[in-house]
N, C-alpha and C positions, 0 to 999 in steps of 0.2 A: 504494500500500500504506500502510496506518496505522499509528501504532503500534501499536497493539494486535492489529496482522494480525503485525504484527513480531514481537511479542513471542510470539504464542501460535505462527508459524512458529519460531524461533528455541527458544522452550520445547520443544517436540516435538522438536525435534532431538538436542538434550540429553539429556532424556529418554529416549529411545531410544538414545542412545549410551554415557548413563552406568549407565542400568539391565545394557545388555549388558555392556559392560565389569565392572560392579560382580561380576555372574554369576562370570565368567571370574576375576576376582581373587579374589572370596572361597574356588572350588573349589582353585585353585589354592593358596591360602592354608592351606586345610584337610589338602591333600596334603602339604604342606611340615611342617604342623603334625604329622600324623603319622607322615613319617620323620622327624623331631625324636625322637617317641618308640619308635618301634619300629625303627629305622634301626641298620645297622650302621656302627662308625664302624673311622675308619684315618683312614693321612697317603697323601699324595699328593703327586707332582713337578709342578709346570709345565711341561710339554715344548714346548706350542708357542704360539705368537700368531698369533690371524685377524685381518682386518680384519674391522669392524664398522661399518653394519647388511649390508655386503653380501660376503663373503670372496673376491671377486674383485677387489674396486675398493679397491686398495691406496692411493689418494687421498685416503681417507674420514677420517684421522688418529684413528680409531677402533678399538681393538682389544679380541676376548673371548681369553680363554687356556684351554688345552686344560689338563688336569693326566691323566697315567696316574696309576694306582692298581691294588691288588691287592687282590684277594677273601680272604675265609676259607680259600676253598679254594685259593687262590692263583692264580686267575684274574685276568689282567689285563685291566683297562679302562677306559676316559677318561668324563670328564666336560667339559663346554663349560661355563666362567663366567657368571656372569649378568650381572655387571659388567664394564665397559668401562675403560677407560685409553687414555691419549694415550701413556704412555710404554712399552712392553711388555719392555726392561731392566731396567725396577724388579720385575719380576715372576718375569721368567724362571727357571726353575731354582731356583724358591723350592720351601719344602716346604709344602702347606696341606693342610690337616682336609678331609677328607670324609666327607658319610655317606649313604649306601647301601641300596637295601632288596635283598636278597639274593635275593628272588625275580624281583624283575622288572630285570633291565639296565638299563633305562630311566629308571628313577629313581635319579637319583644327585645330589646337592648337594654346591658348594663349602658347610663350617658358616657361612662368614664372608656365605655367598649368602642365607641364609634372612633371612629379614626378614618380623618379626611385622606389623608394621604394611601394608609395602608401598604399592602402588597405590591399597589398597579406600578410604582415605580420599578421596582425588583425585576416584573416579569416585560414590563416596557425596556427594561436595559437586556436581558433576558434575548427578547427579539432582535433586539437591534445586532447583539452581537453575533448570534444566528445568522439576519443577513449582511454581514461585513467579512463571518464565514466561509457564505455561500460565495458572494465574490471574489474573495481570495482564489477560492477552490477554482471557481470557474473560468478569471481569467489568469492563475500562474500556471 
């Protein structure tokens, strides 16, 4: 293999992983953005710690926290963290912000989770270096 087989393999690869990824963080992105603005907000308790990335393998020295929370209508319901900690004492039985879209259960954020930026940079450089790659490859 040459370099240039290298590089224009190795470019595709990227390319393709960072283009997907890119997808997936910018919608996501967009979703966040708008329970930002349309979201309902309240507080919330920490009630519990998972291990993290796997909730069964208590090994992992990684934990996300669950918080309940209560609706408008006073419906209770949890949200899962998006950030991790080694320590899940510092957390516990804290009280944090959340906000909520009221129609769907399913979207719920810690405030402190959202993150304007995120991922999309990471997997935008990601691409790019993919097609700078593929060029290399294609015209040395």
């Amino acid at each position: 293999m040459t370099f240039s087989d290298g590089a224009l393999l190795a470019g595709a690869i990227l390319f393709i992983f960072g283009s997907i990824w890119t997808l997936i963080s910018l919608y996501d992105w967009f979703q966040d953005k708008k329970l930002l603005r349309t979201g309902a907000r309240t507080t919330g308790i920490i009630t519990e710690a998972v291990t993290y990335p796997d909730e069964d393998d208590v090994n992992t020295g990684q934990y996300k926290f669950i918080a309940d929370y209560k609706t408008e209508n006073n419906e209770t319901r949890y949200v899962k963290s998006r950030f991790a900690s080694r320590s899940p004492e510092e957390y516990l039985h804290k009280e944090v912000s959340i906000i909520y879209n009221p129609v769907n259960r399913h979207h719920a954020r810690f405030e402190k989770d959202i993150s304007i930026k995120r991922d999309v940079y990471l997997y935008i450089t990601l691409t790019v270096i993919g097609i700078v790659l593929i060029l290399i490859g294609v015209f040395l």
